[in-house]
Backbone bond lengths (Angstrom), bond angles and torsions (degrees), N, CA, C in turn:
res aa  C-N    CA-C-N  psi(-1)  N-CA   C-N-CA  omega(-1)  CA-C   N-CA-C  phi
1 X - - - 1.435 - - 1.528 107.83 -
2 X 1.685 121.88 129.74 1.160 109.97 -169.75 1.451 106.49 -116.99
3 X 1.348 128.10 133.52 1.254 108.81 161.78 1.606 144.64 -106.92
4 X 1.084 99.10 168.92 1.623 104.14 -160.37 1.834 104.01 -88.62
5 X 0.847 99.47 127.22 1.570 119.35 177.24 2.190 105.22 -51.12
6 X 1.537 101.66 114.15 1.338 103.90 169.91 1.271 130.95 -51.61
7 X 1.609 130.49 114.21 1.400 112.83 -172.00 1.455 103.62 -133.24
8 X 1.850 103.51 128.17 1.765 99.21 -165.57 1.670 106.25 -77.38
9 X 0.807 118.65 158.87 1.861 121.00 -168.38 1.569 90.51 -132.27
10 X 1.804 111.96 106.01 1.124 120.22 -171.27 2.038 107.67 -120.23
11 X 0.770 130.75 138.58 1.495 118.72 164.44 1.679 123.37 -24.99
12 X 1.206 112.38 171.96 1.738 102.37 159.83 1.557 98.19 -99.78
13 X 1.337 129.08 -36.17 1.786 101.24 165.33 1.219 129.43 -44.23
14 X 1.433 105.37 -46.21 1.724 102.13 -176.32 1.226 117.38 -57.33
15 X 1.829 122.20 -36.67 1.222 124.99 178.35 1.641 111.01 -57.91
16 X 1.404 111.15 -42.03 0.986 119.22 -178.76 1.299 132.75 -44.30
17 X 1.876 91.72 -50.68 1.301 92.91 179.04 1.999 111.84 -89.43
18 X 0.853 118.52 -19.18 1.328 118.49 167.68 1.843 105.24 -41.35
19 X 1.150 109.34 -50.59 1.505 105.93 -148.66 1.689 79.10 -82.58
20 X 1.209 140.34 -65.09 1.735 134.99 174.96 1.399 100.02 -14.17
21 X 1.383 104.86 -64.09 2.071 94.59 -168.58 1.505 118.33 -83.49
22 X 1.634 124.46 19.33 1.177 105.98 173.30 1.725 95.85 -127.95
23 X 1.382 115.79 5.12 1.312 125.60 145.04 1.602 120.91 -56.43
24 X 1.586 103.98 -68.36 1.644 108.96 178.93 1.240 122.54 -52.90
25 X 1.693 97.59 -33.50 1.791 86.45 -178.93 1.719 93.87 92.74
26 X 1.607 108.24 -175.75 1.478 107.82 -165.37 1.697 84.02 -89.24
27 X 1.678 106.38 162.42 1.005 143.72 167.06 1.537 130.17 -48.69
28 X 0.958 147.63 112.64 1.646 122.77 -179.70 1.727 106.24 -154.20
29 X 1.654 110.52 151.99 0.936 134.68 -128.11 1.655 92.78 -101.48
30 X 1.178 113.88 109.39 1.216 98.50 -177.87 1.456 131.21 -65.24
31 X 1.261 118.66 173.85 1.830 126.61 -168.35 1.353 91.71 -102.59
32 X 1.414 107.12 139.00 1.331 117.18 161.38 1.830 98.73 -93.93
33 X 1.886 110.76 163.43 1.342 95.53 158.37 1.163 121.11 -87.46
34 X 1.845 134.05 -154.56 1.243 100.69 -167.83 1.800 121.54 -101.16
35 X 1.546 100.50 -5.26 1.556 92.76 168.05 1.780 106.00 -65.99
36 X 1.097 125.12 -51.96 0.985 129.86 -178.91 1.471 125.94 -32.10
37 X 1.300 109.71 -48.40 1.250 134.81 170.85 1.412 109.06 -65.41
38 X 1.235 103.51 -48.78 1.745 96.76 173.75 1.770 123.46 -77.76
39 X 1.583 100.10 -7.27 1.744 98.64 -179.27 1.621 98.09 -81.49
40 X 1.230 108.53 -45.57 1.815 130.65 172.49 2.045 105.58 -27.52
41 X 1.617 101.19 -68.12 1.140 98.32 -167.47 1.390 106.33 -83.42
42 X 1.252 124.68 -11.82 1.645 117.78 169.88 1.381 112.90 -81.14
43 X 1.755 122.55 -14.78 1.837 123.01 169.74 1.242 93.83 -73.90
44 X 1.389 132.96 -41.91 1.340 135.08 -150.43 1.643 91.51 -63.82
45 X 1.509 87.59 -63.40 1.617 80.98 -167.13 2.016 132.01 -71.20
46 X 0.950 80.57 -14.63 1.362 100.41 -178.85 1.629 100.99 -73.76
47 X 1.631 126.74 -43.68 1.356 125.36 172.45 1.295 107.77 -60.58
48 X 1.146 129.38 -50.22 1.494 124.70 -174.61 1.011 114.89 -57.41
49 X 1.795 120.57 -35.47 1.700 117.05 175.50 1.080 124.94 -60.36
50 X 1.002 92.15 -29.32 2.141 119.30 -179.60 1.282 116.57 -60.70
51 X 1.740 119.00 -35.52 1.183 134.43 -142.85 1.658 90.52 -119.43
52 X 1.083 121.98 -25.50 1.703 110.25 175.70 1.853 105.83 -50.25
53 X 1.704 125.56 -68.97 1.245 100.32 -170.00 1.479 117.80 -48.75
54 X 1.459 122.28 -26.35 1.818 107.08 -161.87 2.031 103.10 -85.00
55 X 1.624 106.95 -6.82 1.526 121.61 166.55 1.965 103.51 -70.07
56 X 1.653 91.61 -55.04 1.993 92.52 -170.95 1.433 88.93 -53.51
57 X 1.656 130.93 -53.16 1.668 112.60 -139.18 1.764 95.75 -78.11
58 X 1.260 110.39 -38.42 1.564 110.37 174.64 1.707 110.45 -27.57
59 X 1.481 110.10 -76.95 1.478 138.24 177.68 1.831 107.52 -38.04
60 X 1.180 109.35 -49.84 1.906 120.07 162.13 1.276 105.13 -61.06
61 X 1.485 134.82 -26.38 1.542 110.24 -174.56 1.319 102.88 -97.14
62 X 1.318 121.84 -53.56 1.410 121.90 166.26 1.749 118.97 -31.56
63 X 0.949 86.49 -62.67 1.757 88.97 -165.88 1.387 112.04 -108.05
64 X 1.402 134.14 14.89 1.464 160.66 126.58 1.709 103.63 -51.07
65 X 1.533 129.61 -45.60 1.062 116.17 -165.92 2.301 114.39 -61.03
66 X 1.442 76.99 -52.04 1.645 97.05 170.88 1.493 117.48 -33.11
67 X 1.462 100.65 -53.49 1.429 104.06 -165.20 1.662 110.23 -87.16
68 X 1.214 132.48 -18.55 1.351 138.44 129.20 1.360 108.72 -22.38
69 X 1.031 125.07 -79.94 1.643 138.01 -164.35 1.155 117.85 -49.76
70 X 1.618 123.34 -42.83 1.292 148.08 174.97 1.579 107.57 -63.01
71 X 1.719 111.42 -44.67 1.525 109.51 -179.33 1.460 125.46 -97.17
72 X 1.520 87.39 -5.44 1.443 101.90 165.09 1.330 118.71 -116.84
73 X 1.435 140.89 88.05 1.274 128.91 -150.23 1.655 87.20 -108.04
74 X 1.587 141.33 -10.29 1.359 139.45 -166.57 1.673 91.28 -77.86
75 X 1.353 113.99 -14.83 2.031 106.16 -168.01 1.234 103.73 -51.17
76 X 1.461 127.46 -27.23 1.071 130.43 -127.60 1.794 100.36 -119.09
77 X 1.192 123.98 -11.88 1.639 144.50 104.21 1.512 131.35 -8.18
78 X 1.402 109.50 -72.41 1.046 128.81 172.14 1.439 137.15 -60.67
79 X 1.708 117.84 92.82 1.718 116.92 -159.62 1.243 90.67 -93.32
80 X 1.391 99.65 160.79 1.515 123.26 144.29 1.237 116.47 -148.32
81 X 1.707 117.11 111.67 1.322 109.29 169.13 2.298 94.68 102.97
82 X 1.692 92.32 3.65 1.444 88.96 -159.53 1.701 133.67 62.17
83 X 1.816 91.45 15.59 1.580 90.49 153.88 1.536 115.83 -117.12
84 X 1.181 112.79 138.76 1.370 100.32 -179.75 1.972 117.91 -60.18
85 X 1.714 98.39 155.39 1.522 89.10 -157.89 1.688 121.59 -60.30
86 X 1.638 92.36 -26.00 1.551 117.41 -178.73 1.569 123.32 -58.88
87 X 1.392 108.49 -21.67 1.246 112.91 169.02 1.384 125.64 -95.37
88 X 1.396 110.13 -21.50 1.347 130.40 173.75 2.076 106.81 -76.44
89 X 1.120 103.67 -17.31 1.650 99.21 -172.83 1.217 99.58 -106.95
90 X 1.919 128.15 -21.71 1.293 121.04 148.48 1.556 126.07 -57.69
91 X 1.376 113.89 -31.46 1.143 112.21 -151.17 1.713 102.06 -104.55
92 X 1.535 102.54 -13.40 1.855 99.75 -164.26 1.903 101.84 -127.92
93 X 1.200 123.46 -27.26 1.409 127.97 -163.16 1.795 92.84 -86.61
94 X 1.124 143.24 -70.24 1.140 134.09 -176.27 1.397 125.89 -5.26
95 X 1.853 105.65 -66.15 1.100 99.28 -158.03 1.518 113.43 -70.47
96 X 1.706 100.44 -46.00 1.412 87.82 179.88 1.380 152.30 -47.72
97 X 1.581 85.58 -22.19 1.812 116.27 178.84 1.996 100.21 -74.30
98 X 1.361 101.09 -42.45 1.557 82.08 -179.08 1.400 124.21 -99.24
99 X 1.646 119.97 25.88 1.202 141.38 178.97 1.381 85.21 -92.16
100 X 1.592 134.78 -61.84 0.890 120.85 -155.17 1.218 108.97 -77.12
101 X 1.440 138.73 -42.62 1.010 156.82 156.56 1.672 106.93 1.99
102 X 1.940 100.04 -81.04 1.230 114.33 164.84 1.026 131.19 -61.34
103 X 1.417 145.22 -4.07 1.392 147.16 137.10 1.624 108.24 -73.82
104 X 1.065 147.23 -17.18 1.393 131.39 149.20 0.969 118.90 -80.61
105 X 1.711 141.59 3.56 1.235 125.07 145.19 1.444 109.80 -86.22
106 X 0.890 127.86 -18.27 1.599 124.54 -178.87 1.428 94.49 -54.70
107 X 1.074 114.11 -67.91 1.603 132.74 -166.43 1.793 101.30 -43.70
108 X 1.311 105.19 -51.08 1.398 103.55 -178.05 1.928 117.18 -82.83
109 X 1.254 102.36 -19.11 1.477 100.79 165.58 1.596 106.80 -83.93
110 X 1.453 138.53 -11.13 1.385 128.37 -178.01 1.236 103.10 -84.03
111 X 1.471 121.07 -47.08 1.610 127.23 159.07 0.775 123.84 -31.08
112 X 1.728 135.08 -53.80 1.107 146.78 -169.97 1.505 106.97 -48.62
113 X 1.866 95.75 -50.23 1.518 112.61 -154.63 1.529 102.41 -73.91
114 X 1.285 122.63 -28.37 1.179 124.98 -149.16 2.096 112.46 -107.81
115 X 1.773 79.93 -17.35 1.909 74.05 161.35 1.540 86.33 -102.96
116 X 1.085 156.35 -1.19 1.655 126.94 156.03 1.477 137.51 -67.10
């Protein structure tokens, strides 16, 4: 019984990229100088301050929906379309609310960036 020699069968990207990263060598993070570094960690922080209300209103829709539901137990009564409304405001109001959500923080993190 003879056997046949193992041969791995890889893409030509993968080769590709194999041989790129043992060209570069490891990776590393570049240095800012030090104003730089200090405009960096004052956007940083300044975005995150920015970004807590569109985090609180997130946290109110999510877990705001529940407590609706609980004090409103008649939603669940209420059709439209022969679905009840409660499943329809789980199932359809979210996203749009946190599409917009996340495009008004964009807006306020580009601001941020752009008077700094």
């Amino acid at each position: 019984m003879s056997r046949s020699k193992r041969v791995a069968v890889t893409s030509p990207q993968t080769r590709l990229a194999r041989s790129r990263r043992q060209e570069r060598g490891r990776w590393r993070m570049p240095r800012l100088r030090t104003p730089e570094a200090e405009r960096a960690t004052e956007l940083y922080r300044s975005q995150r301050r920015r970004g807590i209300p569109a985090l609180v209103a997130m946290f109110a829709l999510v877990l705001g929906l529940p407590v609706v539901f609980s004090l409103a137990p008649g939603l669940d009564a209420v059709r439209m379309w022969g679905i009840p409304v409660s499943w329809l405001v789980i199932a359809v109001l979210p996203y749009p609310v946190l599409a917009a959500l996340a495009w008004w923080q964009l807006r306020r993190a580009e601001k941020t960036e752009d008077d700094q």
